[in-house]
PLY file of the C-alpha trace (Angstrom):
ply
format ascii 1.0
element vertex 139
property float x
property float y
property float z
element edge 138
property int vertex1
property int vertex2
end_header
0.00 0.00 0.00
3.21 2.25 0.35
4.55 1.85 -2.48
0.77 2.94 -4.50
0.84 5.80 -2.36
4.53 6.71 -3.38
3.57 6.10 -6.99
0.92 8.48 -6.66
2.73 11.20 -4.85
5.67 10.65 -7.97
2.69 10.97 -10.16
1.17 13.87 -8.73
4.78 15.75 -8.42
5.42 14.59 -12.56
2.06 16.30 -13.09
2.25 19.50 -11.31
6.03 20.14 -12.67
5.02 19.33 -16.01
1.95 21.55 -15.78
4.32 24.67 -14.34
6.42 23.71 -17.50
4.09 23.86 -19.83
2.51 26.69 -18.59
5.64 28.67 -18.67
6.48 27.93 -22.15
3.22 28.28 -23.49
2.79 31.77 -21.95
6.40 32.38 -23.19
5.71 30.90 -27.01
2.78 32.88 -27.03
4.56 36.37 -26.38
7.15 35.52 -29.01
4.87 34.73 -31.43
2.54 38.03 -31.27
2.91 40.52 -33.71
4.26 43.16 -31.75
7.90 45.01 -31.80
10.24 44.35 -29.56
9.80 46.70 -27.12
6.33 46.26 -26.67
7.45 42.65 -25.98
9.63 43.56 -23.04
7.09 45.41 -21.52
4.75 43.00 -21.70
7.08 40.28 -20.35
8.48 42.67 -17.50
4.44 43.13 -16.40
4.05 39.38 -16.70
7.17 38.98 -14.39
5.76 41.30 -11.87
2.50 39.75 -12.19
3.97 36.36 -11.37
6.14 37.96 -8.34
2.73 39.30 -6.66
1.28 36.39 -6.52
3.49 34.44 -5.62
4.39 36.76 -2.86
0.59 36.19 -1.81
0.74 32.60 -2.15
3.87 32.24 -0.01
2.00 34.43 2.70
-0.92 33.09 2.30
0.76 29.70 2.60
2.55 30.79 5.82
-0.42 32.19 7.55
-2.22 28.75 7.03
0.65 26.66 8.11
1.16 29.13 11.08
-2.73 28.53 12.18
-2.15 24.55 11.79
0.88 24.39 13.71
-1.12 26.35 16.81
-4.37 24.49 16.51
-1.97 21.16 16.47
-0.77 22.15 19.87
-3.36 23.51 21.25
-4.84 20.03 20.85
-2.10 18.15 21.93
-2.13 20.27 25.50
-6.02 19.81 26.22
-5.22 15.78 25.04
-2.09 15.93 27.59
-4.37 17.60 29.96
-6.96 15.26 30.08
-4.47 12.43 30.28
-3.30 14.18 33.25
-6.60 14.33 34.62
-7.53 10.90 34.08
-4.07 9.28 35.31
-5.18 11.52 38.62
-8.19 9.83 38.90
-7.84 6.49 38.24
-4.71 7.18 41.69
-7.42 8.23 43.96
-9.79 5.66 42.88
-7.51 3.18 43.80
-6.86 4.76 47.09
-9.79 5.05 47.69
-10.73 0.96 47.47
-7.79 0.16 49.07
-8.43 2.78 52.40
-12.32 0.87 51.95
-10.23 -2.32 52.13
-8.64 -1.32 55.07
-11.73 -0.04 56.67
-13.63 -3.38 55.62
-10.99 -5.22 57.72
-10.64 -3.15 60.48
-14.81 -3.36 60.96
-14.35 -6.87 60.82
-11.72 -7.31 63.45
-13.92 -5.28 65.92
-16.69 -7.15 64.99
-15.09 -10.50 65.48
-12.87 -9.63 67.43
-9.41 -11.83 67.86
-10.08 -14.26 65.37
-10.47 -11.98 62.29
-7.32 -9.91 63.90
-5.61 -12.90 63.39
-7.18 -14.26 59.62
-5.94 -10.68 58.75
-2.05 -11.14 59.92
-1.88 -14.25 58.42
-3.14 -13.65 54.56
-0.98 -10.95 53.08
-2.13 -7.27 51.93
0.10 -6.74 48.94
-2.14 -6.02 45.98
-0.76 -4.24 43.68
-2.11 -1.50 41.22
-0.77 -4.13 38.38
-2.93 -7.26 39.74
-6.29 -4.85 40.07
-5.87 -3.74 36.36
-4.84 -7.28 34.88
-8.27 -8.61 37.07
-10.23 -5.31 36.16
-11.38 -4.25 39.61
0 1
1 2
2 3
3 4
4 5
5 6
6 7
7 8
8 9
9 10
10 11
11 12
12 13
13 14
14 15
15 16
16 17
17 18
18 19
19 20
20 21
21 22
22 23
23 24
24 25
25 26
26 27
27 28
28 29
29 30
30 31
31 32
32 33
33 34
34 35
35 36
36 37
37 38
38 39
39 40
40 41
41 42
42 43
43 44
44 45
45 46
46 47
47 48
48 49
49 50
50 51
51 52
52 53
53 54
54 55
55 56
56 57
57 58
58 59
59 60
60 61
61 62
62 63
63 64
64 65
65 66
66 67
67 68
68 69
69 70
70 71
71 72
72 73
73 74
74 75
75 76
76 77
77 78
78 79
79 80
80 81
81 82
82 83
83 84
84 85
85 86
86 87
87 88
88 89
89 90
90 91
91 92
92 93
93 94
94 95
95 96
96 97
97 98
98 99
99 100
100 101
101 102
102 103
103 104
104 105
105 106
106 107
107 108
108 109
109 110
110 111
111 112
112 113
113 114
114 115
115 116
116 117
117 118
118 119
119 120
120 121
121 122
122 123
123 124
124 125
125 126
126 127
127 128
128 129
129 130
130 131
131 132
132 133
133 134
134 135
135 136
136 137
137 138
């Protein structure tokens, strides 16, 4: 699929340069070939050449001011994206705070419920869950 993609941007760029080429030497044939003396040919070909440098002076800033607006809606994208990574990253922390310090309350309701027994059921299971083992079992 790269390479038909390559092909076509080779095809476009063959295209565009041949159409510039053309352009140029029709526009240029067709000066030469009018009936008109020679300097009334100059003229003409200076005010075609100042023409051409307007607009492409346009274009260029034209081009610039739309690359210029890209480039600052691209990162003002990328910072609300960041952002909200930011503020989801947060969250997801103090949710699972948040079950663990419920754990922990769970288990220490327990104990004074049933006393020395669940005291000891506690000590002897170990409380080492990890933020890697509640994502892998999605709790």
């Amino acid at each position: 699929m790269s390479n038909e993609n390559n092909n076509q941007n080779i095809n476009s760029k063959d295209f565009i340069i041949g159409a510039l080429v053309g352009g140029i030497v029709g526009a240029a044939s067709a000066l030469l070939m009018a009936p008109k003396s020679g300097k009334e040919l100059r003229n003409d070909i200076n005010e075609q050449a100042g023409t051409i440098k307007d607009k492409s002076t346009e274009w260029s800033a034209m081009a610039k001011d739309k690359s210029s607006n890209i480039a600052r809606t691209v990162s003002e994208q990328s910072n609300q994206v960041a952002g909200k990574v930011k503020e989801l990253t947060t969250s997801i922390r103090r949710d699972l705070d948040n079950w663990r310090n419920k754990g922990k309350d769970v288990m220490d309701e327990s104990a004074d419920a049933y006393g020395s027994q669940a005291e000891t059921e506690v000590n002897r299971q170990p409380n080492t869950v990890t933020e890697e083992e509640l994502v892998e079992h999605k709790y």
